[in-house]
C-alpha positions in Angstrom: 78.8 -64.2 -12.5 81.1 -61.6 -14.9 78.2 -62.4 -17.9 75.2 -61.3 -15.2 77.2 -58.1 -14.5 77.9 -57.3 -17.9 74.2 -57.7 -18.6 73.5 -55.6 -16.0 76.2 -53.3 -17.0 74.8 -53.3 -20.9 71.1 -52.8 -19.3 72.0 -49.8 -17.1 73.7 -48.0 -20.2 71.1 -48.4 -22.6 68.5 -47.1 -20.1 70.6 -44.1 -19.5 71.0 -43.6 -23.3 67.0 -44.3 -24.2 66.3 -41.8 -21.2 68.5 -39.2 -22.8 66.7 -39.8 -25.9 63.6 -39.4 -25.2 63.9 -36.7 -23.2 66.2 -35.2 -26.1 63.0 -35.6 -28.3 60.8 -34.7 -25.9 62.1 -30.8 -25.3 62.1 -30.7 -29.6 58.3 -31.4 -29.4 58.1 -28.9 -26.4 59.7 -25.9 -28.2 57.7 -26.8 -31.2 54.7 -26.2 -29.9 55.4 -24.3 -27.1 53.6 -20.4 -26.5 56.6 -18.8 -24.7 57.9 -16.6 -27.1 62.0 -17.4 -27.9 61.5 -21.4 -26.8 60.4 -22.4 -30.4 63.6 -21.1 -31.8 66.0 -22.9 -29.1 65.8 -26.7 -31.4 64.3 -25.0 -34.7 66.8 -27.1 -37.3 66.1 -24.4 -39.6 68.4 -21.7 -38.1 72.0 -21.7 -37.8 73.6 -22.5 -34.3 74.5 -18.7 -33.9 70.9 -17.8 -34.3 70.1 -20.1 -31.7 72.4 -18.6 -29.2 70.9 -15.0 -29.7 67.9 -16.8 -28.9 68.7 -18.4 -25.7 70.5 -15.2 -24.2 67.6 -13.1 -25.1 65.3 -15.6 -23.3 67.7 -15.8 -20.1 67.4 -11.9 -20.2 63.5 -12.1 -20.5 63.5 -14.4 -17.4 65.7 -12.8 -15.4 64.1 -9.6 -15.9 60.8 -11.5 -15.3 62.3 -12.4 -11.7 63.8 -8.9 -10.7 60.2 -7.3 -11.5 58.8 -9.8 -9.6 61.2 -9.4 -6.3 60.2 -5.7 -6.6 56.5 -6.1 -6.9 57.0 -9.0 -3.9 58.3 -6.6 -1.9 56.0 -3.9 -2.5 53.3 -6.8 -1.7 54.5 -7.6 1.3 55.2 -3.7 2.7 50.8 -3.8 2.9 50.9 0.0 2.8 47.8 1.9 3.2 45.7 4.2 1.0 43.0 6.4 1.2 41.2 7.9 -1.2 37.7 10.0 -2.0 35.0 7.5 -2.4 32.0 10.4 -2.5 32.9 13.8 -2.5 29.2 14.8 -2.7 27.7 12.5 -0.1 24.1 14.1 1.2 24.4 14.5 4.8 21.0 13.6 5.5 21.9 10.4 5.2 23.7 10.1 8.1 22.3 10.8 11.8 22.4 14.0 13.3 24.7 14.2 16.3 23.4 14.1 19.9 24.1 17.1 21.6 24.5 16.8 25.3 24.4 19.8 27.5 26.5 19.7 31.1 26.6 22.8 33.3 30.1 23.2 35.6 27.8 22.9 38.7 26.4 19.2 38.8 23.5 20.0 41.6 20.6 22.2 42.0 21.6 23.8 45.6 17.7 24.6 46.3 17.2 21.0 47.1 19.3 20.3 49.8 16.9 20.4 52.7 15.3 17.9 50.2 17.4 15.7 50.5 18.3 15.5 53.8 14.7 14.7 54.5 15.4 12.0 51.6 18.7 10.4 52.7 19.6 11.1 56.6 17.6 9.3 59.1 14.7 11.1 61.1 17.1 11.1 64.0 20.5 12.5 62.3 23.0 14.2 64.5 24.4 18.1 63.7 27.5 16.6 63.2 26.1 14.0 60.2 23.6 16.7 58.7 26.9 19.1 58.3 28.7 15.9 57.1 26.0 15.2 54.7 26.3 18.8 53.8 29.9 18.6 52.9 29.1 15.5 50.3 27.3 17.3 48.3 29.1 20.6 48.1 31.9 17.9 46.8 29.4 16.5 44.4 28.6 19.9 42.3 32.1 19.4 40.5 32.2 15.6 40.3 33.4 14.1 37.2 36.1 12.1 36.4 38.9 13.7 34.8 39.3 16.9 37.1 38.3 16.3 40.6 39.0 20.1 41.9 39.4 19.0 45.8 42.4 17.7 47.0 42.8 14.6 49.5 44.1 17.1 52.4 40.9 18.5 52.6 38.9 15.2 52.3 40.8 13.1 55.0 39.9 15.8 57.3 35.9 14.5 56.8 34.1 11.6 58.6 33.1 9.5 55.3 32.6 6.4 56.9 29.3 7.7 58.9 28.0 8.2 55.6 28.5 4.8 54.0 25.2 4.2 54.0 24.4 6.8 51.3 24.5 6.0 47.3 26.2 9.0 45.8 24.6 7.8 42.3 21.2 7.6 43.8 22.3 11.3 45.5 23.4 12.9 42.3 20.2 11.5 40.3 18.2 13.6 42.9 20.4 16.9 43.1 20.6 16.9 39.4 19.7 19.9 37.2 16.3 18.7 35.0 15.5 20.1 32.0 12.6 22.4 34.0 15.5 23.9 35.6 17.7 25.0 32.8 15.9 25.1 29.2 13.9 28.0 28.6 10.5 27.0 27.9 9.3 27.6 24.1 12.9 28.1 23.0 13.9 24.9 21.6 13.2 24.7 17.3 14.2 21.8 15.1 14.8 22.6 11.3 12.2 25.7 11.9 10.1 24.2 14.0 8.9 24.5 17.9 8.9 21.2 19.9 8.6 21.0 24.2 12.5 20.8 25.2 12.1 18.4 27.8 10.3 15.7 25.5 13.7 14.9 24.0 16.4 16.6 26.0 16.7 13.7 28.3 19.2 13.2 31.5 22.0 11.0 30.3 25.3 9.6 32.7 28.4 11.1 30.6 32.2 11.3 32.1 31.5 15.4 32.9 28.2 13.8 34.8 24.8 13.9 34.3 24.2 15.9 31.7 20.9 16.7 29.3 21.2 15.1 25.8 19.2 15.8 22.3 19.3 12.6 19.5 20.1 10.2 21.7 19.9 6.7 21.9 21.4 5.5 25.7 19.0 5.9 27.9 16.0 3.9 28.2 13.8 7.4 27.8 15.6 7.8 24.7 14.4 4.3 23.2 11.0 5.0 24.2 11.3 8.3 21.8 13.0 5.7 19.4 10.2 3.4 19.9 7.4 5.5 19.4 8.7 7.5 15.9 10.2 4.3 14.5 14.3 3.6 13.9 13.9 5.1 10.1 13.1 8.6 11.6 14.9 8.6 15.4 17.7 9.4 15.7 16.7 12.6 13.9 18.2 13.5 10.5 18.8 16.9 9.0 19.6 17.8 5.0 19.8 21.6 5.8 22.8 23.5 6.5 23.6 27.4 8.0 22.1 29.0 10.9 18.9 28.0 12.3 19.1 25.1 10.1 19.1 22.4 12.9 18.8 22.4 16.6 18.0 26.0 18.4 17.7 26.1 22.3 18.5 28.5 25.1 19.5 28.1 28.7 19.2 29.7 32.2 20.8 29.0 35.1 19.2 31.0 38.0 21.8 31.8 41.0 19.7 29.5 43.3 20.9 26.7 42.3 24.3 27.3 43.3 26.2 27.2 46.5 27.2 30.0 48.0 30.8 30.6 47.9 31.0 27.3 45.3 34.0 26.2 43.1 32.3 25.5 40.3 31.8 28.3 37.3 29.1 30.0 35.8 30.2 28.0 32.0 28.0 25.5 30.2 29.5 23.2 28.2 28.3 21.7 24.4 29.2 17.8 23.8 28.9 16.6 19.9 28.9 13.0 19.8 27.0 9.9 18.1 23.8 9.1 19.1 24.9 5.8 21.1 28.3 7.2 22.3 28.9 7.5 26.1 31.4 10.8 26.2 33.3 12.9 23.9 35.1 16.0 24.1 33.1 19.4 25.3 33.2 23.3 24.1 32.9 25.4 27.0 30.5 28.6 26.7 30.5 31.5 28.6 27.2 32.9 30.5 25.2 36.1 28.0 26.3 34.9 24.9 25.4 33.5 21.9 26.9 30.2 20.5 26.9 28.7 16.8 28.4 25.4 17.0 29.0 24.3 13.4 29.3 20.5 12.1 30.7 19.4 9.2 30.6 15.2 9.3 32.9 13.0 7.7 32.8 9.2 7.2 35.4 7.0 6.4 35.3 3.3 5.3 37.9 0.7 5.2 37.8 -2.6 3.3 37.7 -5.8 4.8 41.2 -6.8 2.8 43.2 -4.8 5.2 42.1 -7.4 8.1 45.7 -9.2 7.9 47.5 -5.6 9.0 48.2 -5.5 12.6 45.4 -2.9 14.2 48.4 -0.9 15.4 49.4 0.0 11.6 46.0 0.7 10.3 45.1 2.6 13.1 41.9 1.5 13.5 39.8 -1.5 14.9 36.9 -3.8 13.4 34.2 -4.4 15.3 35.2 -8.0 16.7 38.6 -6.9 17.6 37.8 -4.4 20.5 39.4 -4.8 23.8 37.7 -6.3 26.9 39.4 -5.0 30.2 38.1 -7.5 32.4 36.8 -5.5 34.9 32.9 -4.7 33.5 30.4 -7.1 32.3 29.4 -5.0 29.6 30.9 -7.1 27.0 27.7 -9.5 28.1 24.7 -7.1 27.4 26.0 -4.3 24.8 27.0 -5.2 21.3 30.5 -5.5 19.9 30.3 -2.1 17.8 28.7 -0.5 20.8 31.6 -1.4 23.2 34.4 -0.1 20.3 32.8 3.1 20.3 33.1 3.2 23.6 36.6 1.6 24.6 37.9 4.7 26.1 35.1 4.8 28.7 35.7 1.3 29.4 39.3 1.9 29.6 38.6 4.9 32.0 36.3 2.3 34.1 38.9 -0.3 34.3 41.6 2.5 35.9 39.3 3.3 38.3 38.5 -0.4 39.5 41.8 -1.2 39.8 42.8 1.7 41.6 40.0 2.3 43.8 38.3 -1.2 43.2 34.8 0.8 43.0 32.5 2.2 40.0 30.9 5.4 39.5 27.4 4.7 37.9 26.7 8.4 37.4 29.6 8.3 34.6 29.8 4.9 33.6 28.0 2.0 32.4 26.2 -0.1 35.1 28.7 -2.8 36.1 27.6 -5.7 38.8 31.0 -7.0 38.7 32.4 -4.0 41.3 30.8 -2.3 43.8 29.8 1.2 43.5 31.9 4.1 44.8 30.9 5.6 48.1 31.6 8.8 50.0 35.0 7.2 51.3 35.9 6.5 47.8 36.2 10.5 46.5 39.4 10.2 48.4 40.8 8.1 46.6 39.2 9.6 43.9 40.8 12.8 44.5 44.1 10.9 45.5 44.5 9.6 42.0 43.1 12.4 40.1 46.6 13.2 38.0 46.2 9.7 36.9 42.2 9.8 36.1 43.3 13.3 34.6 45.2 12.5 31.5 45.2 10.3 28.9 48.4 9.1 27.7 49.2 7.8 24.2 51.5 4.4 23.7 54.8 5.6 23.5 55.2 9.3 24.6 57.1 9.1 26.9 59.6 9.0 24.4 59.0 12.5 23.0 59.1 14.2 26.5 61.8 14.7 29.3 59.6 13.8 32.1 56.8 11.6 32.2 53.9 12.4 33.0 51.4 9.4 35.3 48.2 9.3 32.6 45.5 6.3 31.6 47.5 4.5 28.6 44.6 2.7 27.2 44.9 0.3 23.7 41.9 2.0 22.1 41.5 3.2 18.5 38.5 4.7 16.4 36.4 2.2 14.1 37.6 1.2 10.6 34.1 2.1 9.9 33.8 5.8 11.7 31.6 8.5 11.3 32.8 11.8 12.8 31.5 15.2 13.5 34.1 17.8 13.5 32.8 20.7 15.4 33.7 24.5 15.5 32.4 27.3 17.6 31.4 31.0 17.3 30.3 33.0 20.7 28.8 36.4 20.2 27.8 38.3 23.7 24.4 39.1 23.8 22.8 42.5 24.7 19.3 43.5 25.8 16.2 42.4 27.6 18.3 38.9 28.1 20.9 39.9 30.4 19.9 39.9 34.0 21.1 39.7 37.1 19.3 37.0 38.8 20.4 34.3 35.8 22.7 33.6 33.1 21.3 33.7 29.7 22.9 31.0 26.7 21.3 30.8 23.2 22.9 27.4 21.1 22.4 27.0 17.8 23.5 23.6 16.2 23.9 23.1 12.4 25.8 21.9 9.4 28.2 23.6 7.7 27.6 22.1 4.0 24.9 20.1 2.8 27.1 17.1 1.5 29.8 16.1 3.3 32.7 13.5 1.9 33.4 9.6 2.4 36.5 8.1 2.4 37.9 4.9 1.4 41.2 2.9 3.5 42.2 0.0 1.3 45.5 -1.6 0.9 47.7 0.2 -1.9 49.0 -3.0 -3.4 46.1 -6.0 -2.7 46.6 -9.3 -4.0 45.1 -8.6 -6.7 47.2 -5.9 -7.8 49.9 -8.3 -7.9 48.6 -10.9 -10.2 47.7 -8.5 -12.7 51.0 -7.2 -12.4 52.6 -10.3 -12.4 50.8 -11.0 -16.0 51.5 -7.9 -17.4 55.5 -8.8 -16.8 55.3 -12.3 -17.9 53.3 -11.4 -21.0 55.4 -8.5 -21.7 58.9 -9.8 -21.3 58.0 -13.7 -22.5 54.5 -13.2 -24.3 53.3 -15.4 -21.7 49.9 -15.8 -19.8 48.7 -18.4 -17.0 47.7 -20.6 -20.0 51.5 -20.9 -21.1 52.5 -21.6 -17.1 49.9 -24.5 -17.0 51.3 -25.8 -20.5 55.0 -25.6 -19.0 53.4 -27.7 -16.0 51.6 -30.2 -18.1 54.9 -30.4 -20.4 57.0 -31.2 -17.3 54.6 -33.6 -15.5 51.8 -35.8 -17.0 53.1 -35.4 -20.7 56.5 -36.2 -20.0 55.5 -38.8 -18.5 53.0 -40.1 -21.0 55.6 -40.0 -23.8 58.1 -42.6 -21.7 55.1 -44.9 -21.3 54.5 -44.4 -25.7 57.7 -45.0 -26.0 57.6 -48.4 -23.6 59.9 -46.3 -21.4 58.6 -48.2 -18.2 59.6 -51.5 -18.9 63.2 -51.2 -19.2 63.6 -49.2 -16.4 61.4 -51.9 -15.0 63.7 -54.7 -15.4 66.4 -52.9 -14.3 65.0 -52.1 -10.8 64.0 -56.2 -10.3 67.8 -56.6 -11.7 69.1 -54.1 -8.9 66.7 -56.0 -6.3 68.0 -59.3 -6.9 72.1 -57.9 -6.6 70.7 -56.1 -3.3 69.4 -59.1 -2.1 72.2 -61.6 -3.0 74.2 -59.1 -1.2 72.9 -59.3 1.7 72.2 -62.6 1.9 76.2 -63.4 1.7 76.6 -60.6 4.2 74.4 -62.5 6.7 76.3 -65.8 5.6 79.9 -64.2 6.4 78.7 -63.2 9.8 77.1 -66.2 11.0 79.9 -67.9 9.8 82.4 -65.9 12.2 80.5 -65.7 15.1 80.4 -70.6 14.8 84.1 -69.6 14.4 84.2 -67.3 17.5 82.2 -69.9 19.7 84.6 -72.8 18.9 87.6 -71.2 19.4 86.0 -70.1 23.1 84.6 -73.6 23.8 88.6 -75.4 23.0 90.5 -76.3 26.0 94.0 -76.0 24.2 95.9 -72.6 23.8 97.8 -72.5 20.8 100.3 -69.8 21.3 99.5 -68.3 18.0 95.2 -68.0 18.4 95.7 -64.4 19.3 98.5 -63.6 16.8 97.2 -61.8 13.7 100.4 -62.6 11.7 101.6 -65.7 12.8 104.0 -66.8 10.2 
């Protein structure tokens, strides 16, 4: 037994000490032929042991700066700023669409056809009391849109609504709308210098301020018939002039009959700029006998598809798959997913309204079979919650202001791939044969301000890229290193090491020592089983005795 553990002993020792060898031997041929600048010096029998230990500090200080650089350029990594930067500051603007220009007067209904429509939506048989009822929806109707409802609920509780559930107030507004025979001045509407009929592309498009008349479009299914017949290459429109009478020219007159007498609404027209396929935007307002140059300078900005991983929030911007759905429209089933980004805030706007008055105004928004429409009852509640439909409220201002004000919060942001038109006015009054007393006179002229415009680029300021080239410049400047020398270290610490204990028959002493280690494991246990089995025969003989020795329970007898 003593000889088999001093074999053991004697085994275990000289594998230690052959390991330590090798190994030893191993790191000499390492530094020998290793590329890491310093490491060939550390075992180099040529230099003196002081020379050595210049060596290895100055490689410690080469590694260590190594790893601070690295921290730093970590954390620069992972703070996934943002950057943007001039891609093309002499982009030609005729190669992006012309904006659609909408036109909405302040008075939604042509007055003149109100016997019209009584004929048209009251029974044959209608009472005085219904026909002035009737006659009170509509003189509510001229100033309908969504985010200024000028009547307040006092005044609309006071009205008997529910005998005129029967009549769609979408269907009504479609028929008391203003056409484009009633306002555009015939002959008077030139694009880039030349004379087309107003009304075959000024068509009647549902916008938040109502129905108004819109140029370039692309919502309506008039518009796609204009689309269809000149082909997708050349509608919508495109312009590569800029300055005055460069683009769109029209003027408008709004005769007195077509307002009520005694009405709310004003005298103003108002001038949308938005993209072809874009449901609202904000308006200009323009005052009657004047003359308007509305001037468009565009501006497109692009961002890269490597700033996907940064939260929308902190990029400020949404892709196209990443818009919102509020759950109360099935729009998200027939329009497409850049389509409904453009026009989250509408949706947004929609999804208030539902919830708050559980109906849906066709005449401003999309159609939506999911809710009901609104009907004359609903412009109460309409006009009940019109603070509400009235402001738009951005995440976290309440913060900034000592009382808060009840607003639409909605979650929307432009698209990481946006095209904007940034729009400026002019109005000049006009004098001579225009003014007159029996109409208001506008003249609009739309252009661009420059003939290029300029595209930015949004890309992350430090990309992964970035940091591997940095992380190579370092290495190679502090150790003379490259991803050559990392994969060499790898190969040095892995396969070859290994390799060179099976050359050096490694393996078979380290063998014999595990099967030498099994066996004492084994014999081990095998006496541990014996001990207790051996107990517990001794346990059950002692139970089964009928004598009690006065000393079986003593530890120490004697």
């Amino acid at each position: 037994m003593m000889a088999k553990e001093e074999n053991s002993e004697k085994s275990k020792n000289d594998e230690k000490k052959c390991f330590k060898e090798l190994a030893s031997n191993y790191f000499r041929l390492y530094c020998e032929r290793s590329t890491i600048h310093c490491v060939r010096y550390l075992y180099d029998p040529r230099l003196h042991n002081i020379e050595k230990l210049i060596w290895s500090i100055l490689l410690v200080i080469s590694i260590t700066l190594c790893c601070s650089f690295y921290l730093l350029l970590s954390e620069r990594y992972g703070a996934q700023k943002l950057q943007t930067v001039i891609e093309d500051p002499q982009y030609p603007v005729f190669l992006v669409q012309f904006p659609a220009v909408a036109v909405c007067t302040d008075n939604r209904i042509n007055w003149s056809k109100l016997e019209e429509a009584k004929a048209e939506f009251l029974p044959a048989n209608a009472t005085e009391e219904l026909t002035e009822g009737f006659t009170k929806l509509v003189s509510y109707m001229e100033t309908l849109r969504f985010d200024n409802f000028r009547y307040s609920n006092s005044e609309l509780e006071d009205q008997n609504f529910e005998a005129l559930e029967f009549v769609n107030i979408s269907t009504l507004a479609f028929f008391m709308s203003l056409t484009c025979e009633d306002i555009l001045v015939p002959n008077s509407c030139k694009w880039r210098h030349g004379n087309f009929n107003c009304c075959d592309y000024f068509v009647t498009e549902k916008s938040e301020y109502g129905l108004c008349l819109v140029f370039n479009s692309e919502l309506s299914p008039r518009s796609n018939q204009i689309k269809e017949r000149y082909g997708k290459e050349f509608y919508p429109r495109h312009n590569a002039k800029a300055g005055q009478s460069s683009g769109l020219n029209f003027s408008l007159k709004l005769h007195e009959r077509f307002k009520r007498p005694n009405t709310k609404a004003t005298d103003n027209v108002y001038i949308m700029i938005k993209k072809g396929n874009q449901m609202s935007n904000v308006v200009y307002s323009i005052t009657p006998n004047t003359e308007t140059y509305v001037t468009i300078r565009p501006q497109a900005t692009r961002t890269d598809e490597t700033t996907r991983n940064i939260a929308p929030e902190r990029r400020n911007c949404h892709f196209d798959d990443e818009q919102k759905d509020f759950g109360t429209s099935d729009a998200p089933r027939r329009f497409s997913k850049s389509f409904l980004l453009l026009n989250c805030l509408n949706n947004c706007h929609e999804s208030y309204l539902v919830r708050l008055c559980n109906c849906t105004l066709p005449i401003i928004f999309l159609s939506n079979q999911k809710v009901k429409d609104c009907t004359a009852v609903s412009l109460r509640c309409i006009s009940r919650h019109n603070d509400i439909f009235s402001y738009d409220k951005h995440l976290g201002e309440d913060d900034f202001f000592s009382a808060s004000k009840p607003g639409m919060t909605c979650p929307c942001l432009v698209s990481c791939n946006v095209l904007e038109y940034f729009t400026s006015t002019t109005t000049l009054p006009l004098t001579g044969r225009n003014i007159s007393a029996s109409h208001d006179f506008f003249k609009v002229d739309v252009h661009y301000q420059v003939e290029n415009m300029i595209t930015y680029r949004t890309s992350l300021e430090f990309s992964s890229i970035d940091l591997i080239a940095n992380l190579g410049g370092i290495f190679g400047l502090c150790l003379g290193a490259s991803m050559v020398s990392g994969v060499e270290l790898v190969y040095y610490l892995t396969v070859g090491f290994g390799l060179h204990l099976y050359d050096n028959a490694y393996y078979g002493l380290l063998r014999d020592n595990l099967k030498q280690k099994w066996a004492k494991w084994l014999f081990y246990l095998r006496n541990g089983l014996n001990h207790a089995h051996h107990d517990t025969m001794s346990a059950e003989a002692k139970s089964k005795s009928q004598l009690r020795h006065p000393f079986n329970n003593r530890i120490n007898a004697w």
